[in-house]
C-alpha positions in Angstrom: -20.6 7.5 -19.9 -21.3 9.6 -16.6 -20.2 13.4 -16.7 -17.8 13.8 -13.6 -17.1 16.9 -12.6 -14.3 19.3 -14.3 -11.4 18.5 -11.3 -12.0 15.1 -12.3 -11.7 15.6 -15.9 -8.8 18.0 -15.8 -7.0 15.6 -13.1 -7.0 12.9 -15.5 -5.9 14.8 -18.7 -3.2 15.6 -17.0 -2.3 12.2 -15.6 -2.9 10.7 -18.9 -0.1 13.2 -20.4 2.0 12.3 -18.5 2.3 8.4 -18.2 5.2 7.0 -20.3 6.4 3.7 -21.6 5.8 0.4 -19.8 7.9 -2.6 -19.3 6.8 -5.8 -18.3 8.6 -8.6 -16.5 8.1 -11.5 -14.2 9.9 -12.5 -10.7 10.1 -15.9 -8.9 11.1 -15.2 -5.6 11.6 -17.8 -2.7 10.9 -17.5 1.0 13.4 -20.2 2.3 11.5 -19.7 5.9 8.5 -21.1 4.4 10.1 -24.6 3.0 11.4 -22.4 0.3 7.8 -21.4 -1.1 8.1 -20.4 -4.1 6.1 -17.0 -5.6 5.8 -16.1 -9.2 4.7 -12.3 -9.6 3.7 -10.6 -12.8 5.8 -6.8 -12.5 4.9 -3.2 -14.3 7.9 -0.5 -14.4 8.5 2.2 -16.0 11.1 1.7 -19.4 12.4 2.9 -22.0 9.9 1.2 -24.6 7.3 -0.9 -24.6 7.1 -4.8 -24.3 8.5 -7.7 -22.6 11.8 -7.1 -20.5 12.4 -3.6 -21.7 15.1 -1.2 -20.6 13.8 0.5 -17.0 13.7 4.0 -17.1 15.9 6.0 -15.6 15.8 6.4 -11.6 14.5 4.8 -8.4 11.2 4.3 -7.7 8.5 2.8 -5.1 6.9 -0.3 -5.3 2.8 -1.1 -5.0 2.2 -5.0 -4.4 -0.9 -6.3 -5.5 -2.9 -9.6 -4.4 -5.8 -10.4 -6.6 -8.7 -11.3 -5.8 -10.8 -14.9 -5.0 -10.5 -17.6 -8.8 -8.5 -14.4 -10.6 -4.8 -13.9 -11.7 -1.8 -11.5 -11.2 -3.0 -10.4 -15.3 -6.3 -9.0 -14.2 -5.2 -5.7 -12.9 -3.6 -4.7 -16.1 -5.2 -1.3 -16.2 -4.2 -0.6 -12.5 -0.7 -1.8 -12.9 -0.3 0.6 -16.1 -1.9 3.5 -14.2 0.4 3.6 -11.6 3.3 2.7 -13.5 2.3 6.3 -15.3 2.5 7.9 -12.1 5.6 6.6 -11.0 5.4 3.3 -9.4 6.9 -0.2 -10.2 3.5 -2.6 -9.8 4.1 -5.9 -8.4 1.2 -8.3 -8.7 1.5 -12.2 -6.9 0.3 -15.1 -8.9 0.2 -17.7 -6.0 -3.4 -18.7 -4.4 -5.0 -18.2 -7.8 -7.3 -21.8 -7.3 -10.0 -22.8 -6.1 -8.9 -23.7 -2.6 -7.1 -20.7 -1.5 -5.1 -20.4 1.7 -5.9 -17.0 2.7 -2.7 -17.4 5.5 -0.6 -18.0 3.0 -1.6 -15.5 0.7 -1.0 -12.9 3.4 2.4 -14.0 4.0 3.6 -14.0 0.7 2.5 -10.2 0.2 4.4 -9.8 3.1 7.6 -11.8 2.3 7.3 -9.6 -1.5 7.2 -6.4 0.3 10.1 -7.1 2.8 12.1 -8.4 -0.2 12.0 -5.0 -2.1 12.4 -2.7 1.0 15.3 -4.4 1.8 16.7 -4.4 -1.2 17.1 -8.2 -1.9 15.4 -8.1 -5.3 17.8 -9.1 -8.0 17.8 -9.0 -11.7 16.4 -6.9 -14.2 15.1 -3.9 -11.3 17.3 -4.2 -9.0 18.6 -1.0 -9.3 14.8 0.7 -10.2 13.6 0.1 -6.7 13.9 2.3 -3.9 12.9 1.2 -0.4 9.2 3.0 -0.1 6.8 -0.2 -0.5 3.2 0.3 -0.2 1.2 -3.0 -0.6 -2.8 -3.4 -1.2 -5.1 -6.1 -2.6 -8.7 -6.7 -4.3 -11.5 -8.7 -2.6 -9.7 -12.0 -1.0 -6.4 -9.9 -1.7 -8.0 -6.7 0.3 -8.2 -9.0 3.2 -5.0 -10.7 2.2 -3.0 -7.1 2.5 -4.8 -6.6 5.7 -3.1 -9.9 7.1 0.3 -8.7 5.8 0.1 -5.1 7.2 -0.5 -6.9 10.2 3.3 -8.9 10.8 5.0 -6.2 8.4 6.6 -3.1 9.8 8.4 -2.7 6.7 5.3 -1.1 4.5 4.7 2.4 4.0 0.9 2.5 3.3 -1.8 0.1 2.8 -5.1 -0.1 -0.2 -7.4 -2.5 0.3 -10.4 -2.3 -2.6 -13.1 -4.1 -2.0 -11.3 -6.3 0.8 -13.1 -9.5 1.9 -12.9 -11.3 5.0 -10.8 -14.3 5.4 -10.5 -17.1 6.7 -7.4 -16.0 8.6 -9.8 -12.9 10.1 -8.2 -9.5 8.7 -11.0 -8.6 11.1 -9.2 -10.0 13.9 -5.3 -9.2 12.0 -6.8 -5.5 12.1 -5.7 -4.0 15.4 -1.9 -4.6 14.8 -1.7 -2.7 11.5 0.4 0.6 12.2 0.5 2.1 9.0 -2.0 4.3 6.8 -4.8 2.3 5.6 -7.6 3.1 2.4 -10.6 1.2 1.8 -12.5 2.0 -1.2 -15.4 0.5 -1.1 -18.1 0.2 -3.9 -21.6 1.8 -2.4 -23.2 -1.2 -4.9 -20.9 -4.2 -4.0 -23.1 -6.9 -3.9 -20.3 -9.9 -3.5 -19.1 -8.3 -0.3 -21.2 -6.1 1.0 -19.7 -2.8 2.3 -22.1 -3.2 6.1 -20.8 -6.6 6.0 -17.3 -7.0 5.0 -15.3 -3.5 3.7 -16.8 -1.6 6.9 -15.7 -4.2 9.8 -12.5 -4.7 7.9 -11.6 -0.8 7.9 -13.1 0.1 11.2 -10.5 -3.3 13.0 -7.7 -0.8 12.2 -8.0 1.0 15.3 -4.2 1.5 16.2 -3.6 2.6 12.7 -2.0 6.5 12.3 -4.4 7.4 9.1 -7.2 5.4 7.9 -9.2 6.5 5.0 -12.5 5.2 3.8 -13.7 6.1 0.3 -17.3 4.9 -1.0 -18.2 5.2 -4.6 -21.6 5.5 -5.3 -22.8 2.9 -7.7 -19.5 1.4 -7.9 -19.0 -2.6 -7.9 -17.1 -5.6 -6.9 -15.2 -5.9 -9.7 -15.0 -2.4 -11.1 -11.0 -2.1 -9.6 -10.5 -5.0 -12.0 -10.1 -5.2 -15.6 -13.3 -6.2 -17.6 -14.0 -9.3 -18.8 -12.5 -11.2 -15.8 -13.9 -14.4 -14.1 -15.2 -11.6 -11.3 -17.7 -10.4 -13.8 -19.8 -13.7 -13.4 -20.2 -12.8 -9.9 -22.1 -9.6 -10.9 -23.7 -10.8 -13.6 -26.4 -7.9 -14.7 -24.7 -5.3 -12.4 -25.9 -1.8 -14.0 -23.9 0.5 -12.1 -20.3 2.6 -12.9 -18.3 0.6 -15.9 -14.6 -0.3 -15.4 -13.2 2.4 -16.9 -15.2 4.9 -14.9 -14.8 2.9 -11.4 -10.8 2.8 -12.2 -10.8 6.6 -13.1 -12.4 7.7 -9.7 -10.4 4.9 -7.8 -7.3 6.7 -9.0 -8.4 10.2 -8.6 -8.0 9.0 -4.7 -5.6 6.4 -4.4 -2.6 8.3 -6.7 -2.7 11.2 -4.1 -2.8 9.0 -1.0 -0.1 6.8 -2.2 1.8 9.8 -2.9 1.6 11.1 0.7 2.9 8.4 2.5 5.0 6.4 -0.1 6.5 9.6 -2.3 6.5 12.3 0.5 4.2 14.4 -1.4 3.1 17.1 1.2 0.0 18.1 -0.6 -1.2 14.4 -1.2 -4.0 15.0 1.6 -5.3 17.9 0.7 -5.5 16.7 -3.3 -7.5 13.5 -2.3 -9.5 15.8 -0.3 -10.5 18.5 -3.0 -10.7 15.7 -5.3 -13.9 14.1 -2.8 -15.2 17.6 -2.3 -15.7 18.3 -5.9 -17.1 14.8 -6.9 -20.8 13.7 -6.5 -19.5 10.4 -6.6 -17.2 9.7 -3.7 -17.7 10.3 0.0 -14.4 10.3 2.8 -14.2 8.9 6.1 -10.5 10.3 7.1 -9.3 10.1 10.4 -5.7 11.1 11.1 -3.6 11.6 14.2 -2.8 15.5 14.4 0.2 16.2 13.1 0.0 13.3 10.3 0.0 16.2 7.5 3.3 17.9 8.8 6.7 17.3 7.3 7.6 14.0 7.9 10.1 13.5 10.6 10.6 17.1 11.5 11.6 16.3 15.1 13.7 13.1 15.3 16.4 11.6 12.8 18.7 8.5 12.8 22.2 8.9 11.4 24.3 7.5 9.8 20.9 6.2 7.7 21.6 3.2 5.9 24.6 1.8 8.8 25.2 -1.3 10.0 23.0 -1.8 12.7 25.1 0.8 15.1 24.0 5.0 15.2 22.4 7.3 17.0 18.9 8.8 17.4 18.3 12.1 18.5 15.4 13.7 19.5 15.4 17.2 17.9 11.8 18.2 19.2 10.6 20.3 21.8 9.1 17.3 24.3 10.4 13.7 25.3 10.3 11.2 22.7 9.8 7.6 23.5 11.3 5.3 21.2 11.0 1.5 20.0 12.0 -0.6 17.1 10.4 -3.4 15.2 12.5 -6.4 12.9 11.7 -7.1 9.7 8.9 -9.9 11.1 7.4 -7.4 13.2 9.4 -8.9 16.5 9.9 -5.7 18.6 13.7 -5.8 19.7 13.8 -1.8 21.8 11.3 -0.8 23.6 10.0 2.2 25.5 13.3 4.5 25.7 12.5 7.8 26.5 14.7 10.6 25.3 14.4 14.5 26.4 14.6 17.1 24.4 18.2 17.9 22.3 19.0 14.4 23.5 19.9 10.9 21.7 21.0 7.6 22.4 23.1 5.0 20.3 21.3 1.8 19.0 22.7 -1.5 17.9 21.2 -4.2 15.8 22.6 -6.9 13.8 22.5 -5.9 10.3 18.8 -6.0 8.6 16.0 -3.5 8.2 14.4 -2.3 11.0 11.4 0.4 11.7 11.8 2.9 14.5 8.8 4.4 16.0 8.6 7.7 18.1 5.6 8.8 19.9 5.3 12.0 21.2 3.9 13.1 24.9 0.4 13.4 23.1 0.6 10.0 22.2 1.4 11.2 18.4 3.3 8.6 16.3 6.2 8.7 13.8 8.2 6.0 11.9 11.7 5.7 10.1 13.0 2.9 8.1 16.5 2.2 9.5 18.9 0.2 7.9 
C-alpha cells in the first residue's frame, strides 16, 4: 500500500466516520418516446439499516447516475455507489447495454431519460420522496463516453464525471461542444485500454462551450481502477502493476466528492477542497478551467419566482448590467431566446407545465443556470 500524504489520510478518516447505513433497491423505468424502452437500474440510498429495500433515511437528497462500462454490469461499482451514498448521494446505476453488441446511442439516451426522470420528479416508489431535483450523471469507459452523449441533449443535469470515458461510436467527441454544464475527467496517467493522448484527452478538451471543466490525472492509475476488483475489466489489464482498487477509488474520491459537492450540493468551498486536495498529493495533477465568477454564490444576481409554478412567473435581473436570458425544455429544445433585461428589471415567462432550465449570461459573456419548474 502507497503512503499518500496526511490531507489524504485525514480526508478519508473523516469520510469514513461519517458514512451510514445503505439501502439497496432496483427501478424499472420506461421511456414511452422510445417504443416504451424499458431500463432496469440497480439504486444505493442512504436508510435506516442495511439490506435489500430498507427504510430511506431521513431527508432529500441528490442523485449521481452511473453507466458502466464496455461487457460490465450496474453491480460493478459497488464501492463507488457505497462511497457516495456515505457522503450523501442516492447512486443510480443503468443495467441496459451490458452485451456484447452495445448501442452506445442508446446507452446515452437512457442516462439521459434516468436523469430527467428524477429531476423532474417522476420517480415513484420506494424514493420518491428521498430525491431532490439536483442530478449529476457520469459514467466509466463506454459509460464516460455514454454521459458525455447525454450531457449533450440534457439541460436538466447539474454536473458531469466521466472516468476513464471512451469514445463511441455515437462520437462524444463530436456530442462534446453542446455540453453546458461542469464536466471532470479523471483519467488514469497508466490507462492502457484507452489511452489518455487518445481517448480521455479529446473527449475532455470537445467540451469547449462547457462553464467548468476539470481534468484530473492519476499517476499510475488504470482502466479499471474506478471499478470494483475482480470484474470482467480486469482481463483487459491483465499484469497491470500500478495503483490497486482501493487506492485508485480513494484518490478518485478525494476529487470527485468535492466537485460534486460544488455544483450538485451548493457547497461554496467544494473548489478550493478539490484544489488543496491536488496541491497536497504527489499523485494527482489538475487542469481547471472556469468562467470567472463560477466560484461565487450561485445565482447572486437573477432569481425566478414563484420557483416551482406552473409554467407562468417572473425573472428579474437583480445585477448591476443587462442580462440576456434563454430557456431550454427538458430535450434540450430551446423555447426563449435572447431576451435582454436591464438592470432592476424582469419580465414574465410562460411555459406549459414541465421542467425547464433558464440560462443568463452576463455582458462579459459569463453564464448562469436555474432549474425552473
Amino acid at each position: 500500500m502507497r503512503h499518500f500524504c496526511f490531507y489524504l489520510l485525514v480526508f478519508f478518516c473523516g469520510f469514513a466516520n461519517a458514512q451510514g447505513n445503505v439501502g439497496q433497491t432496483d427501478w424499472l423505468l420506461i421511456d414511452e418516446s422510445r417504443d416504451s424502452r424499458e431500463i432496469p437500474c440497480s439504486v444505493w440510498y442512504p436508510a435506516l439499516e442495511n439490506g435489500t429495500a430498507t427504510e430511506p433515511a431521513s431527508g432529500v437528497f441528490p442523485t449521481f447516475v452511473m453507466a458502466h462500462g464496455f461487457l460490465m454490469t450496474s453491480m460493478d461499482y459497488e464501492g463507488l455507489a457505497q462511497a457516495l451514498v456515505g457522503s450523501g448521494y442516492v447512486f443510480v446505476a443503468l443495467a441496459t447495454e451490458e452485451g456484447f453488441v452495445p448501442n452506445h446511442g442508446d446507452y446515452g439516451l437512457d442516462l439521459a431519460f434516468v436523469a430527467n426522470e428524477v429531476a423532474t420528479g417522476a420517480v415513484t416508489g420506494l424514493l420518491s420522496a428521498s430525491l431532490n431535483d439536483r442530478v449529476a450523471i457520469g459514467g466509466h469507459s463506454m459509460g464516460g463516453g455514454a454521459s458525455w452523449l447525454a450531457a449533450a441533449v440534457s439541460p436538466s443535469i447539474d454536473a458531469v464525471l466521466a472516468m476513464a470515458p471512451a469514445e463511441t461510436d455515437v462520437s462524444a467527441i463530436e456530442a462534446g461542444e453542446n455540453i453546458t454544464v461542469p464536466v471532470l475527467v479523471l483519467s488514469g496517467s497508466a490507462d492502457a485500454v484507452t489511452p489518455p493522448s487518445t481517448q480521455h484527452e479529446p473527449i475532455f478538451n470537445a467540451a469547449v462551450n462547457s462553464p467548468c471543466r476539470a481534468f484530473v490525472s492519476i499517476t499510475e492509475g488504470g482502466h479499471c481502477g474506478f471499478a470494483d476488483p475482480g470484474t470482467l475489466c480486469d482481463f483487459g489489464e491483465l499484469g497491470f502493476a500500478g495503483l490497486s482498487n482501493s487506492e485508485q477509488l480513494e484518490l478518485t474520491l478525494a476529487v470527485a466528492v468535492p466537485w460534486l459537492g460544488y455544483f450538485v450540493r451548493d457547497e461554496p468551498s467544494g473548489l478550493d477542497e478539490m484544489d488543496a486536495v491536488v496541491a497536497s498529493s504527489s499523485m494527482l495533477t489538475l487542469d481547471l478551467s472556469c468562467a470567472l465568477g463560477i466560484a461565487a454564490q450561485r445565482f447572486p444576481s437573477w432569481q425566478i419566482y414563484p420557483n416551482p409554478t406552473q409554467g407562468d412567473g417572473w425573472i428579474q435581473n437583480q445585477s448591476q448590467g443587462v442580462l440576456t436570458f434563454r430557456a431550454f425544455n427538458s430535450l434540450g429544445q430551446q423555447v426563449m431566446s435572447n431576451v435582454n433585461v436591464f438592470p432592476g428589471g424582469e419580465f414574465r415567462a410562460r411555459f406549459p407545465s414541465g421542467l425547464y432550465i433558464v440560462e443568463a449570461c452576463d455582458e462579459s459573456g459569463n453564464e448562469q443556470r436555474q432549474k425552473w419548474f
